[in-house]
N, CA, C and O atoms as a GROMACS GRO file, in nm:
protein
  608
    1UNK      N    1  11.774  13.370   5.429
    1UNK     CA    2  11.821  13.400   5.563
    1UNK      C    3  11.712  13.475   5.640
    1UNK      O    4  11.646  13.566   5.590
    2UNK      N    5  11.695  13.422   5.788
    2UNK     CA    6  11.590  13.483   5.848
    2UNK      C    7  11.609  13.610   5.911
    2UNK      O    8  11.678  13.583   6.010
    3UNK      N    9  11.589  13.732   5.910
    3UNK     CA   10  11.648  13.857   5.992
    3UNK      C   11  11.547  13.858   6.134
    3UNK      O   12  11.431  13.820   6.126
    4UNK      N   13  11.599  13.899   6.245
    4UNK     CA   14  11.509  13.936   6.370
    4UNK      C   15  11.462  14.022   6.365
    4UNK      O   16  11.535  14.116   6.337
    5UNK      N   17  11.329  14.051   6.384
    5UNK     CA   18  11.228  14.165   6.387
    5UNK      C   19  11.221  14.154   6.494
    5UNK      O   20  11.187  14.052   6.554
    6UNK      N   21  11.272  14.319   6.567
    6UNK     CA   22  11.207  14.321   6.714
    6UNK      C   23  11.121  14.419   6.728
    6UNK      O   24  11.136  14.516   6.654
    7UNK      N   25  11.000  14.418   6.833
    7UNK     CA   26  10.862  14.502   6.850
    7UNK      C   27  10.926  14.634   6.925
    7UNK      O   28  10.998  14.641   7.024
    8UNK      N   29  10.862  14.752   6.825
    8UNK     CA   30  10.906  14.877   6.882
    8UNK      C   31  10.853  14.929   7.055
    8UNK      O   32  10.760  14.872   7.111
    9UNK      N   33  10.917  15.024   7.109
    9UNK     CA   34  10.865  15.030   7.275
    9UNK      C   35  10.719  15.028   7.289
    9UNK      O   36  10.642  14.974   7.368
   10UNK      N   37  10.710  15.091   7.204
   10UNK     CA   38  10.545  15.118   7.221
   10UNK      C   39  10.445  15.019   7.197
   10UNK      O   40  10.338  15.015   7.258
   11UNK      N   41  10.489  14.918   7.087
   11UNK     CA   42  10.427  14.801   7.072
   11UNK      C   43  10.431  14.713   7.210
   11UNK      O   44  10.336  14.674   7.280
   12UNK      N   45  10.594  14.691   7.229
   12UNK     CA   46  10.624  14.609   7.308
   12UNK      C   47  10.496  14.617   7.505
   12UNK      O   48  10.441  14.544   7.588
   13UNK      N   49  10.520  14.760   7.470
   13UNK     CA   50  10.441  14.801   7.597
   13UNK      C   51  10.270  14.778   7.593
   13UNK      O   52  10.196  14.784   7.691
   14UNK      N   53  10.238  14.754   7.476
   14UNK     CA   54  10.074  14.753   7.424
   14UNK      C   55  10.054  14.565   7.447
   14UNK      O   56   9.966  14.488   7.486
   15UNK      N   57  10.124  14.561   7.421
   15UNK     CA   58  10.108  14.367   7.417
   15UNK      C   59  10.100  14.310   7.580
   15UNK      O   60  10.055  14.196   7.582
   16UNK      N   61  10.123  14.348   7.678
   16UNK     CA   62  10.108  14.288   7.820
   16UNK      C   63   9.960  14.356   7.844
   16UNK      O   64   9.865  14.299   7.898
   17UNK      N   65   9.962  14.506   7.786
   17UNK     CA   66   9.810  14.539   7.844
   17UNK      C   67   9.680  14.475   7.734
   17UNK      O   68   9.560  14.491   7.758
   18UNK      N   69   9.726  14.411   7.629
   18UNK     CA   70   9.616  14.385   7.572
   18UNK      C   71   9.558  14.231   7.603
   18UNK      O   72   9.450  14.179   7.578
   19UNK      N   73   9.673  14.185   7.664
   19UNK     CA   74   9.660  14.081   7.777
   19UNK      C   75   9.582  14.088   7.858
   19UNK      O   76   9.464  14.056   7.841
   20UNK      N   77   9.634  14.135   7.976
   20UNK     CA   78   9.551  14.175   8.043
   20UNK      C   79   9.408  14.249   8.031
   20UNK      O   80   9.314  14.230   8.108
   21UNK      N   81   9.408  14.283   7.988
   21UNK     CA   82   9.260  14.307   7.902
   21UNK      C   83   9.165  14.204   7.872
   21UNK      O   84   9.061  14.180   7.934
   22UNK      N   85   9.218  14.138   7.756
   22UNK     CA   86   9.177  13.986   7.746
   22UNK      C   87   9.114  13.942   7.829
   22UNK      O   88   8.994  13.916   7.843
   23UNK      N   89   9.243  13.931   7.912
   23UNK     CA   90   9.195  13.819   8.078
   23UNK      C   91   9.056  13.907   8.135
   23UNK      O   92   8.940  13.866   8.149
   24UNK      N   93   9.094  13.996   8.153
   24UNK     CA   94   8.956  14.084   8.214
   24UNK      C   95   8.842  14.019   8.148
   24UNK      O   96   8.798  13.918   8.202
   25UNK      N   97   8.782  14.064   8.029
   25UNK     CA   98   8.700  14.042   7.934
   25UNK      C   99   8.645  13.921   7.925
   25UNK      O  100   8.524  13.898   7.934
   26UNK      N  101   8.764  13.811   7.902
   26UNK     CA  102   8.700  13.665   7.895
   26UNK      C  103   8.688  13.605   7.985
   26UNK      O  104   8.615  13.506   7.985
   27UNK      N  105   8.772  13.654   8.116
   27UNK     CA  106   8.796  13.579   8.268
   27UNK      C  107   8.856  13.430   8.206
   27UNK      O  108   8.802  13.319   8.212
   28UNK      N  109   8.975  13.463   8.152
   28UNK     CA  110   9.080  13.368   8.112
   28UNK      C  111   9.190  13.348   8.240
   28UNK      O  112   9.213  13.432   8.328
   29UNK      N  113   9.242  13.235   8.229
   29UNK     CA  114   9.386  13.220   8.331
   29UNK      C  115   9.472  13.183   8.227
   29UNK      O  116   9.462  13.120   8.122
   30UNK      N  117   9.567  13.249   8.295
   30UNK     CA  118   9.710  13.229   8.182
   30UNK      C  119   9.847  13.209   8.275
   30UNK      O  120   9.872  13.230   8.394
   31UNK      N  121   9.933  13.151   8.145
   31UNK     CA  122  10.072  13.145   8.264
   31UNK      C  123  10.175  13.191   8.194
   31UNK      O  124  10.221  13.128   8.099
   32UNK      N  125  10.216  13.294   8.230
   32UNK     CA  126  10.344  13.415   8.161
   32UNK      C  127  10.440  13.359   8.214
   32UNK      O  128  10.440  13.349   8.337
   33UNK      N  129  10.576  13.294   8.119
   33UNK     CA  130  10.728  13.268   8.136
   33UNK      C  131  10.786  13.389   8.105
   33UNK      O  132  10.783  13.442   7.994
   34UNK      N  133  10.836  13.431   8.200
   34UNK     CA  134  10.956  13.547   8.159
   34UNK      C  135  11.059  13.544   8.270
   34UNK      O  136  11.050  13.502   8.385
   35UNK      N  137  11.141  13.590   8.218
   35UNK     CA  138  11.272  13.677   8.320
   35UNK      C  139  11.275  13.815   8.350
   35UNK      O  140  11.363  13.865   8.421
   36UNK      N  141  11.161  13.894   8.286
   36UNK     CA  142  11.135  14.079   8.281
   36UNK      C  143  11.039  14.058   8.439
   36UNK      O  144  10.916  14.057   8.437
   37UNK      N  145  11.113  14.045   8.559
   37UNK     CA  146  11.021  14.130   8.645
   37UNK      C  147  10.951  14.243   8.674
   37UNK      O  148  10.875  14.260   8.769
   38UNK      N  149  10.988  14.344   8.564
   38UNK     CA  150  10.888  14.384   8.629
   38UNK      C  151  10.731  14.438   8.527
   38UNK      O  152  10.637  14.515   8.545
   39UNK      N  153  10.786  14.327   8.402
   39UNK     CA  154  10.676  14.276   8.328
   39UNK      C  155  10.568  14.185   8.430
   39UNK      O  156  10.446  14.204   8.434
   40UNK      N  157  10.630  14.103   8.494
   40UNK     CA  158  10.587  13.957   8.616
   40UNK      C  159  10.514  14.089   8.701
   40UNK      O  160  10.395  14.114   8.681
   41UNK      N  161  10.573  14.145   8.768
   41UNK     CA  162  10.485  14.246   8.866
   41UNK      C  163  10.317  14.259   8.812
   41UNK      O  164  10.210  14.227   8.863
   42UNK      N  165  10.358  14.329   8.671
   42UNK     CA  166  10.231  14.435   8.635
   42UNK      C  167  10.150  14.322   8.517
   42UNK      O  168  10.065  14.372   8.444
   43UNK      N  169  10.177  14.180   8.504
   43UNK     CA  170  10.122  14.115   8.442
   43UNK      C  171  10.072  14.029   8.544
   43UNK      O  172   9.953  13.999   8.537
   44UNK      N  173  10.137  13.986   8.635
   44UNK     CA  174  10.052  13.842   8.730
   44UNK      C  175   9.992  13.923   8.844
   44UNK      O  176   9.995  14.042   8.877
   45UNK      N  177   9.923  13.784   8.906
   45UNK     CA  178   9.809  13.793   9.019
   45UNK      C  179   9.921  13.709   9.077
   45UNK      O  180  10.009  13.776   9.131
   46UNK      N  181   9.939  13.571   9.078
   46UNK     CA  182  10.076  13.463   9.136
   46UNK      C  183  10.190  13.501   9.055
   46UNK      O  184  10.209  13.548   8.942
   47UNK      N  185  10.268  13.459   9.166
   47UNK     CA  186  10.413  13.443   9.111
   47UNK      C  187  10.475  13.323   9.137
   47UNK      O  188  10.470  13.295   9.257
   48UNK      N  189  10.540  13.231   9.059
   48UNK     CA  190  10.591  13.096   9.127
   48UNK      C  191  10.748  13.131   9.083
   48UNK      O  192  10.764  13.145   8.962
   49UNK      N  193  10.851  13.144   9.157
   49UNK     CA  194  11.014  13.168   9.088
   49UNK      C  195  11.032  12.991   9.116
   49UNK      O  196  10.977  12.911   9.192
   50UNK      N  197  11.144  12.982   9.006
   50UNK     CA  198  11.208  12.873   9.002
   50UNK      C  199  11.351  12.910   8.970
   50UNK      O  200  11.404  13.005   8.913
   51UNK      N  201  11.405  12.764   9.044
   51UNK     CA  202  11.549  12.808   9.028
   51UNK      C  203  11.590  12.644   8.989
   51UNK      O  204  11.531  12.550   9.042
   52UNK      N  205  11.721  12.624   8.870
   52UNK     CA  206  11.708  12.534   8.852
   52UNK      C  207  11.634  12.413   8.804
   52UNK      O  208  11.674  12.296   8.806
   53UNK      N  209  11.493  12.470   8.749
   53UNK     CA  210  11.355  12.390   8.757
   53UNK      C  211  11.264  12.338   8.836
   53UNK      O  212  11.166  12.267   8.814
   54UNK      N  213  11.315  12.387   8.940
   54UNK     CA  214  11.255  12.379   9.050
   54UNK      C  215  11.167  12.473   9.121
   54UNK      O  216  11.226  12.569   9.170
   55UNK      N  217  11.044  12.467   9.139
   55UNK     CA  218  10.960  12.560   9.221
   55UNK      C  219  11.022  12.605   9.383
   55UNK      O  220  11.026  12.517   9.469
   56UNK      N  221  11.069  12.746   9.417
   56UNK     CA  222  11.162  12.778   9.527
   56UNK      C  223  11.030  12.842   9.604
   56UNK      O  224  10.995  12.822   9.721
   57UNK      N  225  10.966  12.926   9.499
   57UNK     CA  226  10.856  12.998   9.596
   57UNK      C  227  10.739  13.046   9.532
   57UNK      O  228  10.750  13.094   9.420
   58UNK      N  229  10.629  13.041   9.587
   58UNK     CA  230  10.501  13.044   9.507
   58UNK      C  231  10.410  13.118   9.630
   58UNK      O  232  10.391  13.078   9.745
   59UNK      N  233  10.358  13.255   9.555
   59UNK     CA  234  10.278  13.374   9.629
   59UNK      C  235  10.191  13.473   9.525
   59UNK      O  236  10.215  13.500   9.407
   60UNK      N  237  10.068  13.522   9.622
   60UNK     CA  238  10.056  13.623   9.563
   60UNK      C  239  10.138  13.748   9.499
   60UNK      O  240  10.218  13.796   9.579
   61UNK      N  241  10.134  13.821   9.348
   61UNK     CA  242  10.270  13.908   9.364
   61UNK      C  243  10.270  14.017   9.416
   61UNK      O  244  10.324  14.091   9.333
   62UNK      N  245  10.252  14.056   9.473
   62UNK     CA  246  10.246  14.148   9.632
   62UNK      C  247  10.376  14.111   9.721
   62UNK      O  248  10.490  14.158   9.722
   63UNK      N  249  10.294  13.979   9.814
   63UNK     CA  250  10.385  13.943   9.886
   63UNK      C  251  10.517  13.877   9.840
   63UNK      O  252  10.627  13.891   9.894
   64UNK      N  253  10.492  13.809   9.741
   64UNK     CA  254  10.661  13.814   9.685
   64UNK      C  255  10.738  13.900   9.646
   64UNK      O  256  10.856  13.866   9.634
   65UNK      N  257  10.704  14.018   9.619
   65UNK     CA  258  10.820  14.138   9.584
   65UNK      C  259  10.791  14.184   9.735
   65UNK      O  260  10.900  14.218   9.780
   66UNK      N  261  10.722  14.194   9.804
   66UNK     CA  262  10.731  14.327   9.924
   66UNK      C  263  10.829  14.222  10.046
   66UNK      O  264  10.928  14.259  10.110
   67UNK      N  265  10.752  14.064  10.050
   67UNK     CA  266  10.842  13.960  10.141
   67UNK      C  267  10.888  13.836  10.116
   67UNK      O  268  10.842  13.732  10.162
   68UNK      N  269  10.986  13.849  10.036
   68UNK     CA  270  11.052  13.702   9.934
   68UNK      C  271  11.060  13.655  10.091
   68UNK      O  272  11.120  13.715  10.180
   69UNK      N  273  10.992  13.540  10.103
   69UNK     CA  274  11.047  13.421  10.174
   69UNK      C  275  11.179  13.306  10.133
   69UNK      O  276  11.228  13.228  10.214
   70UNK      N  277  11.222  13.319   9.973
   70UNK     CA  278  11.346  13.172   9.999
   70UNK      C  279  11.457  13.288   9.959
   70UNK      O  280  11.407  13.371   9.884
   71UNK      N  281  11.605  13.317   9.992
   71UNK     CA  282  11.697  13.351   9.934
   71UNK      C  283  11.718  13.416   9.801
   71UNK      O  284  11.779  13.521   9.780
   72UNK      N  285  11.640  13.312   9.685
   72UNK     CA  286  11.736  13.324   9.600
   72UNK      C  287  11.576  13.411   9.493
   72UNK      O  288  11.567  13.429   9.372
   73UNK      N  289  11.470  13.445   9.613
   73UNK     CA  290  11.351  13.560   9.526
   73UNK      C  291  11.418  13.640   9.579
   73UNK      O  292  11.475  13.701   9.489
   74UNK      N  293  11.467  13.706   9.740
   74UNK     CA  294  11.451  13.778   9.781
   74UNK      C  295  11.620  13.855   9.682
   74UNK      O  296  11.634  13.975   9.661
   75UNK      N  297  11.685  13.785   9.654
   75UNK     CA  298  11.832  13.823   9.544
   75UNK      C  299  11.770  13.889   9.401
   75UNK      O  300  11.827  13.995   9.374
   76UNK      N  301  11.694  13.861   9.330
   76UNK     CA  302  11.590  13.835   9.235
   76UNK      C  303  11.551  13.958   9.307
   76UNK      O  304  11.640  14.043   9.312
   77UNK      N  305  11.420  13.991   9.374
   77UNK     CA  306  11.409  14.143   9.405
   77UNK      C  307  11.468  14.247   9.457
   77UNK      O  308  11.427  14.361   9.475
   78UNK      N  309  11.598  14.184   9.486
   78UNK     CA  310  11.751  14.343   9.498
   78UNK      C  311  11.763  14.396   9.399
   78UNK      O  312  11.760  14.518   9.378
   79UNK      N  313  11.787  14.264   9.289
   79UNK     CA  314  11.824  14.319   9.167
   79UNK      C  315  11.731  14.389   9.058
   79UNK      O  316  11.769  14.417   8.945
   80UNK      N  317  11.598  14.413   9.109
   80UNK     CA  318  11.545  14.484   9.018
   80UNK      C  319  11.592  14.682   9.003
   80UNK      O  320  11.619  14.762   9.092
   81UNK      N  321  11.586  14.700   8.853
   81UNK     CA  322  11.657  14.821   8.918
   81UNK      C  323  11.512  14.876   8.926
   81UNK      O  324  11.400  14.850   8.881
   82UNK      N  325  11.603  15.008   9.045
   82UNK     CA  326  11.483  15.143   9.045
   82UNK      C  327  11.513  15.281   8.972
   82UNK      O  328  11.604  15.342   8.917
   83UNK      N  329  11.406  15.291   8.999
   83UNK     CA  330  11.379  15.426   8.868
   83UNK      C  331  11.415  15.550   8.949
   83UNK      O  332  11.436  15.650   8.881
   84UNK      N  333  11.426  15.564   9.085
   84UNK     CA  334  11.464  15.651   9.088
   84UNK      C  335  11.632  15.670   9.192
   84UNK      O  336  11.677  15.622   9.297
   85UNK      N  337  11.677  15.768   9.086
   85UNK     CA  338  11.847  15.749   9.178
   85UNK      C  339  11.895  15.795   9.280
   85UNK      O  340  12.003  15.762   9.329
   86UNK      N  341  11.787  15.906   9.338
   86UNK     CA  342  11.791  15.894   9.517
   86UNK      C  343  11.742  15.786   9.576
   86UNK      O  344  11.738  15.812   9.697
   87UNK      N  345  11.706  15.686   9.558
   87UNK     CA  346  11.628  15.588   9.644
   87UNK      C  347  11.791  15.530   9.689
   87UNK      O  348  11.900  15.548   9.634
   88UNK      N  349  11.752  15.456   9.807
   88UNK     CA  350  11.863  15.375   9.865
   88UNK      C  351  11.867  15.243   9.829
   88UNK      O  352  11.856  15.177   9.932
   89UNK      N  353  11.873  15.199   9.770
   89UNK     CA  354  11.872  15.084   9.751
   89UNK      C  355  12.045  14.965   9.683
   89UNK      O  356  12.114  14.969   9.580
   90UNK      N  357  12.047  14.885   9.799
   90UNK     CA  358  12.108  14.844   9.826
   90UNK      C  359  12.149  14.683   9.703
   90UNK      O  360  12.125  14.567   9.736
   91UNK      N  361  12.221  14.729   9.551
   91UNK     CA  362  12.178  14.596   9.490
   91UNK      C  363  12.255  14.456   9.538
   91UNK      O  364  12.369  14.462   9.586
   92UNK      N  365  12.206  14.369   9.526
   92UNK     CA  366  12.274  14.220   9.551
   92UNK      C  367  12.291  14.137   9.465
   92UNK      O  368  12.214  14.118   9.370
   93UNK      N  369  12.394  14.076   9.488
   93UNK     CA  370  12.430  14.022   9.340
   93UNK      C  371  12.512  13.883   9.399
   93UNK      O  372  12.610  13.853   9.467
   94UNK      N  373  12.404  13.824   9.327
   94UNK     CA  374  12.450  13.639   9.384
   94UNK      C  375  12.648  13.598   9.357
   94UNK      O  376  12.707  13.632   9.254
   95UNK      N  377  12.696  13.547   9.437
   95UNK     CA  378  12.796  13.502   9.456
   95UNK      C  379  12.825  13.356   9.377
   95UNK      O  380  12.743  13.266   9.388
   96UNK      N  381  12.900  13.345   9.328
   96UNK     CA  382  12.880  13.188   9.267
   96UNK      C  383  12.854  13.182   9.157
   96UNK      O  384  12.801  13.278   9.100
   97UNK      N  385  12.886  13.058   9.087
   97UNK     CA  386  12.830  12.986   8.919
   97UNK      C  387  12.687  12.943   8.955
   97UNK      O  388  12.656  12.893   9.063
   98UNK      N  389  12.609  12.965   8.860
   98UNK     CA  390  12.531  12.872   8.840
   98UNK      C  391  12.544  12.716   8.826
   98UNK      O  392  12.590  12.680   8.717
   99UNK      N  393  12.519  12.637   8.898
   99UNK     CA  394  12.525  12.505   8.936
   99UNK      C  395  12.453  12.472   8.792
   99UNK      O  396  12.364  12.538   8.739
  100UNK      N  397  12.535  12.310   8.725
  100UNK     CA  398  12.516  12.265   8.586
  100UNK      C  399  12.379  12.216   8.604
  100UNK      O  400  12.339  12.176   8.713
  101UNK      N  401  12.308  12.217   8.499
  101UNK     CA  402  12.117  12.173   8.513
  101UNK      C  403  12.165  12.012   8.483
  101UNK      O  404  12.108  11.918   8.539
  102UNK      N  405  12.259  11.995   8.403
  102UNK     CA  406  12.307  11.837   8.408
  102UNK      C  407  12.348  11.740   8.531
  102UNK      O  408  12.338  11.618   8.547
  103UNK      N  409  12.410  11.864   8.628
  103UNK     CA  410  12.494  11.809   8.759
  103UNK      C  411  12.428  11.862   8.842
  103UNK      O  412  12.504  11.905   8.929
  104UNK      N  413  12.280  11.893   8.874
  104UNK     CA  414  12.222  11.926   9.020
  104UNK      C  415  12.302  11.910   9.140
  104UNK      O  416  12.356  11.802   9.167
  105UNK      N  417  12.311  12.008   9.208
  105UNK     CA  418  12.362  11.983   9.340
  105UNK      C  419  12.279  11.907   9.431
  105UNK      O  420  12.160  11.937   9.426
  106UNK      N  421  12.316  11.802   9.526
  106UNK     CA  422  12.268  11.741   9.662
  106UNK      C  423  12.186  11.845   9.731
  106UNK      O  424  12.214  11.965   9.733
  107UNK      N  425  12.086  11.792   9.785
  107UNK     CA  426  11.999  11.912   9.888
  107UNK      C  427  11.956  11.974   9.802
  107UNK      O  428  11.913  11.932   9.694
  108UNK      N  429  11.964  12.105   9.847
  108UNK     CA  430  11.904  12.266   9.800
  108UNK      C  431  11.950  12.298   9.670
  108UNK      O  432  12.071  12.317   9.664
  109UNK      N  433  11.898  12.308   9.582
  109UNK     CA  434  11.971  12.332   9.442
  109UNK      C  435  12.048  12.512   9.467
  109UNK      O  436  12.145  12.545   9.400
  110UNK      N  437  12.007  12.574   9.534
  110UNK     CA  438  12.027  12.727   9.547
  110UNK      C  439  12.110  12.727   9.653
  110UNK      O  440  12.126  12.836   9.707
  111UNK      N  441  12.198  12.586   9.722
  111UNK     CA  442  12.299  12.609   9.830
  111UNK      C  443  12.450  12.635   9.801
  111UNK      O  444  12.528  12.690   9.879
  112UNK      N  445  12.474  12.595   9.700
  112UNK     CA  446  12.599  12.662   9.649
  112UNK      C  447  12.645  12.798   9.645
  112UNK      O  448  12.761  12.829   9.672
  113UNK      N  449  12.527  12.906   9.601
  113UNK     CA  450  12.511  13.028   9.618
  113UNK      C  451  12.419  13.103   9.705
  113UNK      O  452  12.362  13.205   9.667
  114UNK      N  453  12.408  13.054   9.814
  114UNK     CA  454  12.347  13.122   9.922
  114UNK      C  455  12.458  13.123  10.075
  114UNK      O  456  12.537  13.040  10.119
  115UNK      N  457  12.413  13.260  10.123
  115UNK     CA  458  12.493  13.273  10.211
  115UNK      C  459  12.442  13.221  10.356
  115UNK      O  460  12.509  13.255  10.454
  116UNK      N  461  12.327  13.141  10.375
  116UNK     CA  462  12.281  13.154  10.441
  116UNK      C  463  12.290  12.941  10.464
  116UNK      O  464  12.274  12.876  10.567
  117UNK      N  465  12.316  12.899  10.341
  117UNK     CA  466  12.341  12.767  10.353
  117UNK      C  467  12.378  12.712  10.470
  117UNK      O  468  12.413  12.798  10.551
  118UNK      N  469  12.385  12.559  10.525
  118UNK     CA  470  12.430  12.500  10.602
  118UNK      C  471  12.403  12.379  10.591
  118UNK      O  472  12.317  12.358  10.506
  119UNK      N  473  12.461  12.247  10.668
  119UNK     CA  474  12.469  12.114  10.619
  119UNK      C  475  12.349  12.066  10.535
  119UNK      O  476  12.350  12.015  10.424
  120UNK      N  477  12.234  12.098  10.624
  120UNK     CA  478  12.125  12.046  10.569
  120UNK      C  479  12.120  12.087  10.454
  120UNK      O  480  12.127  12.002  10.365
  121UNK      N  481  12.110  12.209  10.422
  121UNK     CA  482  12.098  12.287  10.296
  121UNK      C  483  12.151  12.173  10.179
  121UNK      O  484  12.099  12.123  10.079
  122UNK      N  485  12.312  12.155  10.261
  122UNK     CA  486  12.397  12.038  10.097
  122UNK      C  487  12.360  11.912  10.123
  122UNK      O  488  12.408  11.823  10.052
  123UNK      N  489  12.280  11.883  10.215
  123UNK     CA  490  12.206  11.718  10.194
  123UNK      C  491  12.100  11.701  10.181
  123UNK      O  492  12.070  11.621  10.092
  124UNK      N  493  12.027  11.743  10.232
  124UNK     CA  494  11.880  11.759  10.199
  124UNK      C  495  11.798  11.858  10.135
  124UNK      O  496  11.804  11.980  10.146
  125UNK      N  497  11.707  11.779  10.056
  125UNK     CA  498  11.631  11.879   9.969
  125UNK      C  499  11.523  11.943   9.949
  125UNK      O  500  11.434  11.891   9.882
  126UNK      N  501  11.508  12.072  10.006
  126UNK     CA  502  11.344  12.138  10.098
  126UNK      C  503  11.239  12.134  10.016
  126UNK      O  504  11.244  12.180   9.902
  127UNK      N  505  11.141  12.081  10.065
  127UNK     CA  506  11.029  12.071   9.986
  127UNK      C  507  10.943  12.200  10.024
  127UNK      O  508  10.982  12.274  10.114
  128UNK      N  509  10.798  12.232   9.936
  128UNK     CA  510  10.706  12.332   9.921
  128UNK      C  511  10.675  12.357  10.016
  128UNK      O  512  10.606  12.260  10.048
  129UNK      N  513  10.674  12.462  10.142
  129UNK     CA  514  10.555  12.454  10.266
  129UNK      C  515  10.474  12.588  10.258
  129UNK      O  516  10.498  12.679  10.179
  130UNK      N  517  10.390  12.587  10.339
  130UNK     CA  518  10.333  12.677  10.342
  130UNK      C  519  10.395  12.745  10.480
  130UNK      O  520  10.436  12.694  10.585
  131UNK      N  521  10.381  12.931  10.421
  131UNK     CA  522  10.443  12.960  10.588
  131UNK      C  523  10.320  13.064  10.656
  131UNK      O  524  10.233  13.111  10.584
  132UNK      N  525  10.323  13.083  10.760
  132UNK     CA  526  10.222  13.121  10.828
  132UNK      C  527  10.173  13.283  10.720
  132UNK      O  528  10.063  13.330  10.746
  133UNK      N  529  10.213  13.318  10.666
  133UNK     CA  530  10.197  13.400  10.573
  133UNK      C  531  10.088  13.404  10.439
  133UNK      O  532  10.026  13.497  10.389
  134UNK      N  533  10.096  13.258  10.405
  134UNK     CA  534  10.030  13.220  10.268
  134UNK      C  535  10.086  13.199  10.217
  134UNK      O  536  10.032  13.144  10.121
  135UNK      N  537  10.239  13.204  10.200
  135UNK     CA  538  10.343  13.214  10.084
  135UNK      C  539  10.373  13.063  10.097
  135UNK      O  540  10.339  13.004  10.199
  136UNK      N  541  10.454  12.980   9.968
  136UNK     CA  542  10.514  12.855   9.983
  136UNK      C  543  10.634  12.899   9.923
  136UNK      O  544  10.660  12.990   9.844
  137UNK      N  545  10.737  12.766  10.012
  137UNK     CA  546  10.853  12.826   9.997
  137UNK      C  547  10.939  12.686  10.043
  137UNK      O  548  10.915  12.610  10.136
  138UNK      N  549  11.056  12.680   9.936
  138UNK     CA  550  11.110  12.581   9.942
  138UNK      C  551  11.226  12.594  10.041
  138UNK      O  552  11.334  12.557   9.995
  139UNK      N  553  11.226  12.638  10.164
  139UNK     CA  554  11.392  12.634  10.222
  139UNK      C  555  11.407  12.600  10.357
  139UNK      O  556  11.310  12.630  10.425
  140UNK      N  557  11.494  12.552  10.411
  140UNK     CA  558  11.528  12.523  10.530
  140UNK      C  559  11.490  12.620  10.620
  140UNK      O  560  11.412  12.596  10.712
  141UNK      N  561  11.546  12.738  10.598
  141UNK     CA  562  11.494  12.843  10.655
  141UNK      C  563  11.438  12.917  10.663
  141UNK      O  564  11.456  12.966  10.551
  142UNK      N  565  11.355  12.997  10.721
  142UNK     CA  566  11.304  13.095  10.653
  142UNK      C  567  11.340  13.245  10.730
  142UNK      O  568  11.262  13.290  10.814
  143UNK      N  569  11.470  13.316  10.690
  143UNK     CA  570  11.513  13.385  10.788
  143UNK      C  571  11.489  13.530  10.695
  143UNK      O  572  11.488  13.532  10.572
  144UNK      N  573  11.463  13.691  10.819
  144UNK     CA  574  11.438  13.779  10.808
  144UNK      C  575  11.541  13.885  10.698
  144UNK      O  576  11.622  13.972  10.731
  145UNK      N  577  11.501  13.836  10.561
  145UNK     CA  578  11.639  13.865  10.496
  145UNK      C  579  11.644  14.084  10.517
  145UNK      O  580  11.731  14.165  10.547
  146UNK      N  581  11.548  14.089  10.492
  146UNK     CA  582  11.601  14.241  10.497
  146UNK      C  583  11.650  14.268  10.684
  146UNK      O  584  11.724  14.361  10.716
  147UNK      N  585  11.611  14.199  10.754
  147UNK     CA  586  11.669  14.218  10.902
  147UNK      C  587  11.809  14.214  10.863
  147UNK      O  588  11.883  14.310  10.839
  148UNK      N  589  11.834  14.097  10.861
  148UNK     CA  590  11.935  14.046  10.815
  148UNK      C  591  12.083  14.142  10.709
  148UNK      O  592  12.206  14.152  10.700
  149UNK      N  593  11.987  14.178  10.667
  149UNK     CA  594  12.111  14.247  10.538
  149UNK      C  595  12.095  14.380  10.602
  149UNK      O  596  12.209  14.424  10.587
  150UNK      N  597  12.051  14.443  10.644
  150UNK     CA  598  12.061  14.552  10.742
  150UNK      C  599  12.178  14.530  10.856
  150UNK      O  600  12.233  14.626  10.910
  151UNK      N  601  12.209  14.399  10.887
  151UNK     CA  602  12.315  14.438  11.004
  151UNK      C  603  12.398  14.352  10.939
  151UNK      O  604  12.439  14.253  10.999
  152UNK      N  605  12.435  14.376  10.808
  152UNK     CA  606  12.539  14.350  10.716
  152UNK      C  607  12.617  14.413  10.702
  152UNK      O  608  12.705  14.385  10.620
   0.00000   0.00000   0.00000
């Protein structure tokens, strides 16, 4: 029988910087899968989120944590927690099932759970653009989400 060995904090924390290190040293490119943002922060230069298998948004990681351009990054950086418990921060927490990876939805794979959806959203399906920013971003819209959730 196989038992799980898991890496103690301190290990766990030594293994992204010896990475990065690496990369320094050899001037390697690499491509980190995770769900630990804020491993993704302090390990990448890009960030590409996907939703569904699908590429939603692709940026330097700067501008994707400071200005998610599609919905369902800018949900993705509510929910990171913060460290500290005076800060204001406002968490968000997606509405909805996850749509089946077997049964893709029509259009926007992320329109089922976005509040911001509309027809196009459930028929058509946004491709990569670039926005005057640098950032690419898969959505119909591209609306001012922290404006926005401020006069929420």
């Amino acid at each position: 029988m196989l038992k799980a060995r898991f890496l103690d904090v301190s290990v766990q924390a030594s293994v992204p910087n010896l990475i990065r290190n690496l990369q320094k040293e050899l001037n390697l490119t690499y491509m980190f899968v995770t769900h630990n943002l804020s491993v993704v922060h302090h390990m990448s230069d890009r960030v590409v989120v996907m939703y569904l298998g699908k590429v939603v948004e692709l940026a330097d990681k700067n501008s994707i944590y400071e200005h998610p351009k599609h919905p369902y990054t800018y949900q993705l950086m509510k929910a990171i927690p913060q460290p500290d418990p005076e800060a204001k921060h406002k968490l968000a927490l997606l509405e909805g099932d996850v749509p089946s990876p077997i049964n893709i939805p029509a259009g926007c794979r992320f329109h089922p759970r976005c509040k911001y959806a509309d027809e196009r959203c459930r028929t058509e399906e946004p491709v990569l653009i670039k926005t005057k920013g640098g950032q690419f971003v898969a959505c119909h819209k591209e609306p001012d989400f922290e404006a926005k959730e401020s006069q929420s």
